[in-house]
C-alpha positions in Angstrom: 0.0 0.0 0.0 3.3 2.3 -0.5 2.1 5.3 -1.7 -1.4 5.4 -0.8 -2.6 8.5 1.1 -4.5 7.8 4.4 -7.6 8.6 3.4 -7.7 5.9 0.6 -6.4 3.5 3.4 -9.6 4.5 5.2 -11.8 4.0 2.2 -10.5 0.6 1.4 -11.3 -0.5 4.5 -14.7 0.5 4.8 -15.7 -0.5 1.3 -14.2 -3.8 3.0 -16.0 -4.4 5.7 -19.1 -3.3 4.0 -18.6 -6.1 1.6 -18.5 -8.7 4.9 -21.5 -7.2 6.5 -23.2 -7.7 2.4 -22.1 -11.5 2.6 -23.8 -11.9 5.6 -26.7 -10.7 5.1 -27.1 -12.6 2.5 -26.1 -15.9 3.6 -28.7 -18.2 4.2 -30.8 -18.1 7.5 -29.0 -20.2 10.5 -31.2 -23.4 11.8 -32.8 -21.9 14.2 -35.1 -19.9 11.2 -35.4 -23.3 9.2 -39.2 -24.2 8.2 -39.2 -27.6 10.0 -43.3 -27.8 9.5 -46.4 -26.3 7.7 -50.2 -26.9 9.3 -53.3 -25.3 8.7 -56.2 -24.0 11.0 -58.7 -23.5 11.9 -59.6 -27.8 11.8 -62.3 -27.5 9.6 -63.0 -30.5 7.3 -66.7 -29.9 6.8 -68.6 -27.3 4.8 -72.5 -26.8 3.7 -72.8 -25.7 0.1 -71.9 -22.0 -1.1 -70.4 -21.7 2.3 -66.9 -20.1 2.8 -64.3 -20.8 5.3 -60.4 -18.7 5.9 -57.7 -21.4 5.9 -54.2 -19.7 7.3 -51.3 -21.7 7.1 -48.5 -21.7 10.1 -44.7 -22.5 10.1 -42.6 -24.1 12.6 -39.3 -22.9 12.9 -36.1 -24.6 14.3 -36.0 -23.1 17.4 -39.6 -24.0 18.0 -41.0 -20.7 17.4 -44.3 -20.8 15.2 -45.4 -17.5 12.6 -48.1 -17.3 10.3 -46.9 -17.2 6.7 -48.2 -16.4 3.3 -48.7 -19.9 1.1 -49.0 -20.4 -2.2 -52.9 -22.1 -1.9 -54.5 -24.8 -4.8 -57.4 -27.0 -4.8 -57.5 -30.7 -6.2 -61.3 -30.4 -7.2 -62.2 -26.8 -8.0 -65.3 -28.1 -8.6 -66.0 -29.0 -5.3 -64.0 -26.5 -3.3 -62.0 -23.5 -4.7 -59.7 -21.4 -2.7 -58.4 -17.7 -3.3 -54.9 -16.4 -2.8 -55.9 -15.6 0.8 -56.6 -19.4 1.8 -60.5 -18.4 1.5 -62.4 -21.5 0.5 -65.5 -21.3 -1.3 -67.6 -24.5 -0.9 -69.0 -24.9 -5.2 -70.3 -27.9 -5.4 -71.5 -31.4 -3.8 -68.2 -34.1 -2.7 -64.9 -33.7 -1.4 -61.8 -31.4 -1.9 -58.3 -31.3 -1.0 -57.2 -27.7 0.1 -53.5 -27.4 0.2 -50.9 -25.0 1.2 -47.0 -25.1 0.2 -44.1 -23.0 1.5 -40.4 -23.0 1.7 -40.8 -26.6 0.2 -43.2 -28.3 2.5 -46.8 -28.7 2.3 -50.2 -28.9 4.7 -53.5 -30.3 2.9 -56.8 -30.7 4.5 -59.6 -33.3 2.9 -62.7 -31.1 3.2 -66.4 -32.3 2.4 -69.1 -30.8 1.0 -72.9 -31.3 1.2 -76.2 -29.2 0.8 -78.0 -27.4 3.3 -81.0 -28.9 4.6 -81.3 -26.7 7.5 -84.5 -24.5 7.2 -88.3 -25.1 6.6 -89.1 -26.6 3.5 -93.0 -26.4 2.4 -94.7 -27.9 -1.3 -96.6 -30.5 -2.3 -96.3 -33.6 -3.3 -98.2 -35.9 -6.4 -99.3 -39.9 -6.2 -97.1 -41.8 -8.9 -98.3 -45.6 -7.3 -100.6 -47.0 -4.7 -101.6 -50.4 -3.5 -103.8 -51.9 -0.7 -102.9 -55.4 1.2 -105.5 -57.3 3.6 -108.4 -55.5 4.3 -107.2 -51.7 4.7 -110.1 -49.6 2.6 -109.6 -51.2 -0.8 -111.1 -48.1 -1.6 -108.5 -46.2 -0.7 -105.9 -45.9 -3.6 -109.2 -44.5 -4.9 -109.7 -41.6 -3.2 -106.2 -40.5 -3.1 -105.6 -40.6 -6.7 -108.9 -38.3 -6.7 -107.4 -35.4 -4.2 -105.4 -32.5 -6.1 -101.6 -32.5 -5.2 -101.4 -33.0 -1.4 -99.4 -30.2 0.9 -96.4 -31.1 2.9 -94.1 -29.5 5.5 -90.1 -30.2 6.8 -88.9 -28.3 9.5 -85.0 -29.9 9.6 -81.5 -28.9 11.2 -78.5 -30.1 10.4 -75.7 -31.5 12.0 -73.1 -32.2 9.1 -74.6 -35.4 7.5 -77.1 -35.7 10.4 -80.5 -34.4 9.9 -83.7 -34.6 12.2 -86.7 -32.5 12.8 -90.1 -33.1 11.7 -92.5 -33.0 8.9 -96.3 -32.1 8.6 -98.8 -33.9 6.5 -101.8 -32.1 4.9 -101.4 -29.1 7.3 -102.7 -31.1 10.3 -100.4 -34.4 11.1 -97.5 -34.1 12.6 -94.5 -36.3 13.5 -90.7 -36.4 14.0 -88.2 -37.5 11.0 -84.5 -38.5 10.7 -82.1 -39.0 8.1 -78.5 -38.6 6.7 -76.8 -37.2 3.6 -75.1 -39.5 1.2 -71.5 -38.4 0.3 -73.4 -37.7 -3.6 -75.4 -34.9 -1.4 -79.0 -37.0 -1.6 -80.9 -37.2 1.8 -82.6 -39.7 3.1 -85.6 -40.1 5.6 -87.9 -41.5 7.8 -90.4 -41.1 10.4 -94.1 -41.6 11.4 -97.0 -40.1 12.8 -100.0 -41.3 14.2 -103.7 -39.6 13.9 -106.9 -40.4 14.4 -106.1 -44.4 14.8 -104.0 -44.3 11.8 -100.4 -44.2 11.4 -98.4 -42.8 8.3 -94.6 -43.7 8.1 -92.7 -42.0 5.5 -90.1 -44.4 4.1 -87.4 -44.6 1.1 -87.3 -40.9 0.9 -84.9 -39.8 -1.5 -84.1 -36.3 -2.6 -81.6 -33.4 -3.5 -81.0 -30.0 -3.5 -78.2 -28.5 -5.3 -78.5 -24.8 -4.7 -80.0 -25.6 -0.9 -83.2 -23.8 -2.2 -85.2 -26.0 -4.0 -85.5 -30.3 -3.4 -86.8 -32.6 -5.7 -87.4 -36.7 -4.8 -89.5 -39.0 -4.2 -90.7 -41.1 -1.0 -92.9 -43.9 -0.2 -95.5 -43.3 2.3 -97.5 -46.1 4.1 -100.9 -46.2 6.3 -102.2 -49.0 8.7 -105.4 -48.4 10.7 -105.8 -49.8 14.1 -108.1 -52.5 13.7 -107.3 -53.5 10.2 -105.2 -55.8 8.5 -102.8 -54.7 5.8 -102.0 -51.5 4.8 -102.3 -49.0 2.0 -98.8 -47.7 0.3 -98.0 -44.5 -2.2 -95.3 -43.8 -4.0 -95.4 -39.8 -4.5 -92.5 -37.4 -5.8 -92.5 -34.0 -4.5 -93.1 -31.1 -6.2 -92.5 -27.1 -6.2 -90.4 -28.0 -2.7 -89.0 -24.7 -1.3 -86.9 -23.4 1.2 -89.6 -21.1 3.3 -88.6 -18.2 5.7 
């Protein structure tokens, strides 16, 4: 460094040790700041149809430290489930989903299912397609039914994921309790009874769907035996202009 002036001695060495102080910062992060493991929250893996739910994702560090982090978010079946930059999942359809989340390399998923709302009060009608008589039950019957104009019908149903109960109302003026569960392919089914004036209707093979948790179409089979009698009379009926009420 013969020569040199002192000032340049001064400038070479800070332009120096500014060039360490570079190198370190840009070295990579020591273990204790390594991603050791990615999981998501809040636990959800259950969603009613055009629901929404806010997925975060959360990193474990190497000194056991945990921070919230921004993911890069996908969905397996977009038709099912789809998911927004933010980790907000919109439930779009009927079946299951795999929401995932990757970062630094690793990756947190969550199997989420989807099915319709039954929840609510649902009020139509409902139209004979069959009927039969066995024994001695009112051969007259089938009759007399196939003679009344579309017949009125109530449910009044909550929803516990795939569990439903509640009741249901017959003609405006019998009522009775009803159970049921939704199929993975979003139909529900039900059943129940009610008994009135010595005669007892049981709803049975009741099938239906909703897809837009508004409207529900299906069909059911509904049975009567009267105390007294032998046999019974059976209908098959479908429902029609079923509604979600207020």
């Amino acid at each position: 460094m013969a020569g040199m002036r002192p000032f340049h001695v001064v400038l070479l060495i800070a332009l120096a040790a500014g060039a360490a102080c570079n190198s370190k910062d840009s070295s990579p992060s020591g273990p204790s700041q390594t991603v050791t493991a990615l999981t998501l929250s809040p636990a959800t893996d259950f969603l009613k149809l055009k629901a929404t739910e806010r997925f975060a994702a959360t990193a474990r560090l190497g000194d056991g430290t945990t921070r919230e982090v921004t993911a890069r978010w996908s969905s397996d079946a977009v038709a099912v489930a789809t998911v927004d930059s933010g980790g907000l999942v919109t439930a779009a359809g009927i079946g299951s989903a795999t929401i995932i989340a990757d970062y630094e390399g690793l990756r947190a998923t969550r199997l989420l299912q989807v099915l319709p709302d039954y929840a609510g009060r649902w009020a139509g009608d409902f139209v004979v397609e069959s009927c039969s008589v066995t024994g001695s039950f009112l051969p007259q019957w089938c009759a007399q039914i196939r003679a009344l104009p579309a017949l009125p019908a109530r449910l009044d149903l909550v929803q516990t994921r795939s569990a439903v109960s509640g009741s249901w109302t017959l003609q405006e003026d019998a009522t009775g309790t009803i159970t049921g569960n939704i199929a993975s392919n979003g139909t529900l089914t039900l059943q129940g009874s009610v008994f009135r004036g010595g005669v007892t209707t049981t709803i049975s093979s009741w099938e239906s769907l909703t897809t837009d948790n508004q409207s529900m179409s299906g069909a059911f089979t509904l049975t009567w035996r009267a105390s007294g009698l032998s046999g019974s009379a059976a209908t098959r009926v479908r429902l029609r202009n079923f509604q979600k009420r207020p």
